[in-house]
N, C-alpha and C positions, 0 to 999 in steps of 0.2 A: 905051502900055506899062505907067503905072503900074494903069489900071484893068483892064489885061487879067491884069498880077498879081495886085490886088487882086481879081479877080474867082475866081482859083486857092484864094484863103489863105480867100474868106471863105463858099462853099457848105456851110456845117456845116450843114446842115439837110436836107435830104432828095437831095441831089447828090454824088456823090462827090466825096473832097479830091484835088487835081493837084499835081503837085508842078510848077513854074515856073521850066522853065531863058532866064534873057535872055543872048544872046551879041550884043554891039551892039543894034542895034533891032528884030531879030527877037525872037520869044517861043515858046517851044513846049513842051509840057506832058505831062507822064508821072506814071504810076498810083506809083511806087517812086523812091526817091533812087537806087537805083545803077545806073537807068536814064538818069535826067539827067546824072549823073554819068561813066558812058560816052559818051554824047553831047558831053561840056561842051568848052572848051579853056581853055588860062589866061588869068583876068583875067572869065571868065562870072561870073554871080549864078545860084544857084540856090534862089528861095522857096520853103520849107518852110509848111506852113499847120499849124493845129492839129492834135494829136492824136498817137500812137506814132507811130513812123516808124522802119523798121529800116534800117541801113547793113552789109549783107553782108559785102561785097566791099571790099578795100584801097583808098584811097585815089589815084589816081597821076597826079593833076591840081590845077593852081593856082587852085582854082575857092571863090568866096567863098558861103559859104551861111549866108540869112538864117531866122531865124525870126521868131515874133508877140512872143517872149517867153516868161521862167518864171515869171515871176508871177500866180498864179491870180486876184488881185487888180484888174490891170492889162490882165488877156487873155479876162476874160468871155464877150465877142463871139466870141473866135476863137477860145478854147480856150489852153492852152499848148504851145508846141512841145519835144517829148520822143523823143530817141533812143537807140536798144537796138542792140547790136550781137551776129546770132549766128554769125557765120564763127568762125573760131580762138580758143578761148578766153574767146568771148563778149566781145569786146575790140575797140571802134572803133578802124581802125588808119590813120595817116594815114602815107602813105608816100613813095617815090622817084618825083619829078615833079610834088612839090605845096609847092611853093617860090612864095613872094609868098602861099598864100591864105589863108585867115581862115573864123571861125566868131562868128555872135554872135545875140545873142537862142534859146538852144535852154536846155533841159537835157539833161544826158546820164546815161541812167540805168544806163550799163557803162561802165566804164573806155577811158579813151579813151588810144593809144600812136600818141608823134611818131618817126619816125623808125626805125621797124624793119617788117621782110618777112622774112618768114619760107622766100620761095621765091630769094628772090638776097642774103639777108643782112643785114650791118649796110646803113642807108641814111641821107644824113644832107638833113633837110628845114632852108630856111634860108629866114627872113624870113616867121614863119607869126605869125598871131595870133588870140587867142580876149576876146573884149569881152561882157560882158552877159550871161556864159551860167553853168550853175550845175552843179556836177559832182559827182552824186550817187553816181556806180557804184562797184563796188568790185570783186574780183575773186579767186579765190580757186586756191592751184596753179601760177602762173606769176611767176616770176621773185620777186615779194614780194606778200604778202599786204593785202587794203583796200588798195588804192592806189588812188587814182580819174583820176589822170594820169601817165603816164609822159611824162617828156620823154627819152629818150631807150631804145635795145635793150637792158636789162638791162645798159645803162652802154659801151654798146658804139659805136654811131654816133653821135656828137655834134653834134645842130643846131646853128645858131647865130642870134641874130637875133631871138629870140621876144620876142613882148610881152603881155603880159596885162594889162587891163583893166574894173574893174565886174566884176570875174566874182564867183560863191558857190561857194566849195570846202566839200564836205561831208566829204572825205574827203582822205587825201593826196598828198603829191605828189614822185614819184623822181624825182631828176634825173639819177644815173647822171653826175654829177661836170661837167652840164655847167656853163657858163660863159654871160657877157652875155646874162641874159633881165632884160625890165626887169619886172617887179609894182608895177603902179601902182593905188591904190583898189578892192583886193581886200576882201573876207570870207573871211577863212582860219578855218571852224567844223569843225576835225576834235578829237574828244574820244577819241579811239580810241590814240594813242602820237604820237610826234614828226610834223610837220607836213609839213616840210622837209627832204628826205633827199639830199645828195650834188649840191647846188648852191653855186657858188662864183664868187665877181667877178660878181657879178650886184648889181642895185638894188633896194629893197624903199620904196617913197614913196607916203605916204598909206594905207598898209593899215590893219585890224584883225585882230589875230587871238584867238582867244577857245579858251581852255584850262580846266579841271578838274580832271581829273585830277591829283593830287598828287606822281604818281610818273613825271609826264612831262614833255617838251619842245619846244619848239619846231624849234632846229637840229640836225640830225643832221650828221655826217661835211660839213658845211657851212664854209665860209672865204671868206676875202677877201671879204665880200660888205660895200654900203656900204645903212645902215636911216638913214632920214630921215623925221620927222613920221607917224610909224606910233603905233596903240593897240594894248596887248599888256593884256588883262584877263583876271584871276584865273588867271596862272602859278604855280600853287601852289611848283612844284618851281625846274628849269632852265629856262631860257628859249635858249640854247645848250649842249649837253648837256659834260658834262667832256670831256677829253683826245678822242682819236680824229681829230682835226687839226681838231678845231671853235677853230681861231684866227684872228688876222688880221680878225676883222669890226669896223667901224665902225659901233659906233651916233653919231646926231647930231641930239638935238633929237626927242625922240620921248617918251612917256608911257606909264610904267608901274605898274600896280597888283599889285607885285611887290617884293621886297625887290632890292636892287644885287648882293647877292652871285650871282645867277641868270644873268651873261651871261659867263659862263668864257672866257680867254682872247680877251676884247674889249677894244675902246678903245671910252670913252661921252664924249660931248660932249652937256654943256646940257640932258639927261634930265629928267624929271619921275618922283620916284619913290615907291611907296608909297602913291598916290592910290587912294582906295578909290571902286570899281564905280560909283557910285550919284552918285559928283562929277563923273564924267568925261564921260558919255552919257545921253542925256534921259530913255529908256523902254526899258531892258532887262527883259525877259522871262523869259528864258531863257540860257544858257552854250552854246549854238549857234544857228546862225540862225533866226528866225524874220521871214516877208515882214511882217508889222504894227507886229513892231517901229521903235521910232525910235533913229537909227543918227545923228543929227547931233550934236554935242557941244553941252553946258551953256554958256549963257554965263558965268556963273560958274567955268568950267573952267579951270586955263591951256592948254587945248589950244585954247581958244577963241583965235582971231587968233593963235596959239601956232604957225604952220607959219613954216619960214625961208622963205617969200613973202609972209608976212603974211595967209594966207589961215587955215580951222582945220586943223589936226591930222586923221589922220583920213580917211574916203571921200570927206567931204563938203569936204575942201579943194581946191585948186588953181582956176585960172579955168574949169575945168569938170569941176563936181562930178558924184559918182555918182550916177545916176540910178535912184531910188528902184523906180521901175516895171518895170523890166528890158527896155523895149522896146528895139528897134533902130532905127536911125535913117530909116528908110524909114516911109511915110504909114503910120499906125496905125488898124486899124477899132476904134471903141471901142463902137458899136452895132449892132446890125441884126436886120431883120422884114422876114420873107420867108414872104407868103400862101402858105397853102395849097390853095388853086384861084385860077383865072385869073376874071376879072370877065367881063360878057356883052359884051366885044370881044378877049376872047381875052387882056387882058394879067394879069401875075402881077406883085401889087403886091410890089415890094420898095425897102425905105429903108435907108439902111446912113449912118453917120455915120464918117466920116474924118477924123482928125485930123494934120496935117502936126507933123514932130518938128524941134525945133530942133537938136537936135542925137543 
């Protein structure tokens, strides 16, 4: 099974890409995602291999789909996995009947929306999650402008359950007011306006989030939410924007490179505050993400050993830290050479180098 996928994700060379649905131990292979997709039932894998890859059609199945990775770095051999969405509003939409499944190792270069259909309504998707994947799209005309994730219908069906994971946000993200999503060892690099919009009782542990702009913020219309061993760098402005019911949040033990008055109607516990850029993180670049950057904390820092588990502050904390490379947890092709004619016994030499992931 795993070399009949591996053999889907890795003909970038003169063969066409398949896309790789496994349902139990069978394997079977389709030219488009929302053909495998039709196909799939809940609890399938569906391997995505290098290259664009459009998703049409709504979502309406619990089906976990993998990619190579976004890391251009990291995915040489394979290419990086990137998807566009051109149905309604050029907008991936995960929808009613896709409850339990997940997405990890992809970028997505359109906005991707949990939880709304446009043809039966609010819908509400539970126990979904996105790991390793980087979210670049934005979207322009519906409901709010640059957002690059909607977790819920323009605030209307409210999922519940969501977890996030190693992901890279380039742009923002509506919550439409929902509640318990966890954010764990994210890159939160949107420079565009507030980050966080209309999320609440939710947990925020291990992130970074990386601001500029002078006259912006982080939490919008956001509450009750509980921030632990997170890095917040160059918050020029608010960091919680004033009044609009941004109350009720807990910070506890997290670092920042921002003055205290910036977390409006918070409670702060054991903060680190006013630490300048250059103390805190080994090799910043840039005030958004960039993949070469090093994103691990100084030892010199106190975010070093600085998290309440005693791990660092940060991506790079917890017992299993962020994973640099953005692959996913399935065997990774890291090389391959594949002749271009067959030898005088008819074979076509090919080598291909796979490397199994720890995690």
């Amino acid at each position: 099974m795993v070399c009949a996928v591996l053999a889907a994700c890795s003909n970038s060379g003169t063969a066409q890409n398949l896309v790789a649905l496994q349902h139990g131990s069978t394997a079977s292979f389709y030219t488009t995602i929302d053909a495998a997709v039709a196909a799939a039932a809940t609890g399938d894998f569906i391997y995505i291999p290098g290259g664009v890859w459009n998703i049409n059609n709504q979502i309406h199945v619990g089906v976990n789909f993998v990619g190579v990775g976004y890391n251009p770095d990291s995915s040489s051999a394979t290419g990086t996995t990137r998807i566009t969405g051109n149905g309604w509003s050029g907008i991936i939409r995960i929808s009613s009947g896709s409850d339990n499944g997940s997405f990890t190792g992809v970028q997505f270069l359109h906005s991707v929306l949990l939880g709304g259909d446009e043809s039966t309504g609010n819908t509400i998707v539970n126990n979904y999650s996105f790991s390793r994947c980087r979210f670049s799209g934005s979207n322009s005309g519906w409901c709010d402008n640059s957002v690059g994730l909607f977790l819920s219908w323009c605030g209307g069906a409210l999922s519940t359950n969501l977890f996030m994971s190693e992901n890279v946000l380039d742009t923002r993200i509506a919550g439409g007011d929902i509640s318990n999503v966890t954010f764990v060892k994210n890159i939160f690099s949107d420079n565009g306006g507030w980050t966080i919009d209309h999320v609440q009782s939710s947990q925020f542990w291990n992130n970074i989030f990386m601001q500029t702009n002078g006259s912006e913020y982080v939490f919008h219309h956001s509450y009750n939410n509980t921030l632990a061993n997170n890095i917040f760098l160059d918050v020029n402005d608010y960091i919680v924007y004033p009044g609009e019911s941004n109350t009720g949040n807990i910070f506890n033990n997290n670092i920042f490179s921002a003055p205290q008055y910036s977390i409006y109607g918070s409670t702060d516990f054991n903060s680190s505050w006013a630490q300048a850029q250059n103390t805190i993180l080994t090799n910043i670049t840039a005030n958004s993400f960039v993949a070469t950057d090093d994103y691990h904390v100084l030892s010199t820092s106190p975010a070093h050993l600085g998290g309440n588990d005693g791990t660092d502050m940060g991506v790079f904390g917890t017992t299993v830290p962020f994973k640099i490379s953005g692959v996913p947890f399935n065997p990774h092709i890291q090389s391959q050479s594949i002749g271009t004619s067959t030898d005088s016994q008819g074979h076509l030499p090919v080598n291909i180098h796979v490397a199994a992931q720890g995690n």
